[in-house]
N, C-alpha and C positions, 0 to 999 in steps of 0.2 A: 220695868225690869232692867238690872243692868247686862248689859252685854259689853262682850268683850272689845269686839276691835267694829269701829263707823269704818265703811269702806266709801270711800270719796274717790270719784270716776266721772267719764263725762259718759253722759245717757247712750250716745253711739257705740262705746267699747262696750255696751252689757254684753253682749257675745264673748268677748275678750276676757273679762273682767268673771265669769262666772265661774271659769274651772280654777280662779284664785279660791273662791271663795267657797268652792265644795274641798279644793286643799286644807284651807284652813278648819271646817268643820270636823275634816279627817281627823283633826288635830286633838279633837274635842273641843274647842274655843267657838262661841256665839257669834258670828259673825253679823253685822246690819248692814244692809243694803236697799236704798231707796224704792226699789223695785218690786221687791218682795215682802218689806215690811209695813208700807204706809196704805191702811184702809183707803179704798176710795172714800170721797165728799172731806178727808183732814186736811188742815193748811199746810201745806207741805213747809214753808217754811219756819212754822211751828215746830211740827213734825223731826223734824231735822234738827234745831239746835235740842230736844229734848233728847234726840238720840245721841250727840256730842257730848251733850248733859250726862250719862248714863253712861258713858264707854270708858275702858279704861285703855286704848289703845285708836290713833286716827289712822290708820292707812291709804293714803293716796298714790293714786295710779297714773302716772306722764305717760301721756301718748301723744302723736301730732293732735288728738281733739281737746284732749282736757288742758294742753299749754295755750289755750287759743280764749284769752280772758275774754273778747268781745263776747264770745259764744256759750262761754263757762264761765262765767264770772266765780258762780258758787265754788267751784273746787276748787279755786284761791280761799275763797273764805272758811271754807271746812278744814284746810291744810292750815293757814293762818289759825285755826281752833285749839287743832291737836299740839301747833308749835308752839304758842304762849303757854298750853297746858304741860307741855313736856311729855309729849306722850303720839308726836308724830313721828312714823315711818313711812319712806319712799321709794317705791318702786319706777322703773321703766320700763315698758312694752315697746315702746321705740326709740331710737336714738336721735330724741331733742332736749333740749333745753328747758331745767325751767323754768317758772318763771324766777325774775331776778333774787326777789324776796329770798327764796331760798335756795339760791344758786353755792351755797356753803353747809347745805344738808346733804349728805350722803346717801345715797340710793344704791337697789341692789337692781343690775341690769338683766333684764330676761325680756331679749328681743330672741321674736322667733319662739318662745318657751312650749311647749307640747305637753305640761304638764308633770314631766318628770318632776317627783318631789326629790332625789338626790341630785338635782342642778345644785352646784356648789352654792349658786347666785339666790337661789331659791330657800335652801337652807342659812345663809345668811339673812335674808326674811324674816324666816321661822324666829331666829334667835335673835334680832331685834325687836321682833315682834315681845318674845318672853319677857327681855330685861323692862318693859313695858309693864308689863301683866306679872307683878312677883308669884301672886301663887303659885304662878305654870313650873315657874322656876323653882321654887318649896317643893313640889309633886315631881318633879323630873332627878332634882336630888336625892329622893327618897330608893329609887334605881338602885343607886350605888350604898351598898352598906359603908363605905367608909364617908359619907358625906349627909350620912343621915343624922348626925349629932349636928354636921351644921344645920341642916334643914329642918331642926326642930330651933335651932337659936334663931332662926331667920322669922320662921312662922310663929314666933310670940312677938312678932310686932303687926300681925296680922287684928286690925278692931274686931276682934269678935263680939255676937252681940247675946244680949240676953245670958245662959247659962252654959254658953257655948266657949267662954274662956273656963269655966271649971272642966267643961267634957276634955279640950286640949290639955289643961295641965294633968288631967288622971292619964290619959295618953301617952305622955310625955314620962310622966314617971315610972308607968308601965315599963316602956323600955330603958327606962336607968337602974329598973332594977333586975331587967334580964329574962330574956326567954328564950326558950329552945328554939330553934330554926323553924322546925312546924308552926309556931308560934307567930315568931316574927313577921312569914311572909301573911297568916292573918292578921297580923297589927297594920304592917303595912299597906296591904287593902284598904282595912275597916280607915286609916287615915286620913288616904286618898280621896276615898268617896267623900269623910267628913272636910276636908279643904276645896271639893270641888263647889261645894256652898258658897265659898267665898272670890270664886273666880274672877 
């Protein structure tokens, strides 16, 4: 199944690392996490590149434990995944360093963080998190009526499969030819749900 964002973390921060990832579920986004998703008796390091495999988003977590490569080697290599793939973001829980590799990627800092989703720093997150995941970004345009005309240019480069690019373009023409407002906010629904398929 794909999911949205691999959370990459060193096993000591799961306490840490866990009110990120009911944030992000808040979100509506899939979140993986080795903890909760890997059946006992699977090779985890099987396990694990098919979840890098399947995501469309790497999120790794710096703290004093995960920059400590003896100890964590893997959470260089899962961050190493999401970077060659284009599709890692960085957080910090504490203020270190990390490692060198990617001492030129930007990170959003949330030491001390309690959870507040409107943390400026937390929010900056969110939205690298999106430009990551387009559909989130197609479905958040849809908000704003004057950015809905782009948000249907954006989501025809979306591969739909099967009969699912004729249901989009009946959609699409739907509102170029105009509805009442009552209408509308049911188009807008029915859209949503049909892009959330493509997360």
């Amino acid at each position: 199944m794909i999911k949205d964002i691999f959370i990459s973390y060193a096993r000591k921060d799961l306490a840490r690392v866990e009110p990120i990832v009911t944030a992000l579920e808040e979100h509506g986004w899939r979140p993986i996490i080795d903890k909760r998703a890997f059946l006992p008796g699977v090779t985890w390091p099987d396990e694990i590149q098919r979840a890098l495999d399947s995501s469309r988003c790497v999120l790794v977590v710096w703290t004093c434990e995960s920059v400590d490569l003896d100890n964590h080697e893997w959470v260089k290599k899962e961050a190493d995944a999401g970077k060659e793939k284009g599709i890692l973001v960085a957080l910090r829980l504490d203020d270190v360093d990390p490692p060198s590799v990617f001492e030129f990627i930007q990170y959003a800092d949330l030491f001390g963080w309690n959870g507040d989703r409107s943390h400026p720093e937390f929010l900056k997150c969110i939205e690298a998190i999106k430009s990551k995941i387009p559909v989130q970004k197609i479905i958040d345009m849809l908000d704003d009526p004057a950015t809905i005309p782009d948000a249907l240019r954006e989501a025809e480069t979306i591969p739909f499969r099967g009969r699912d690019r004729y249901t989009f373009n009946d959609k699409r023409q739907r509102f170029i030819a105009g509805m009442a407002n009552h209408e509308k906010l049911e188009w807008i629904d029915q859209l949503k749900i049909f892009l959330y398929g493509y997360k």
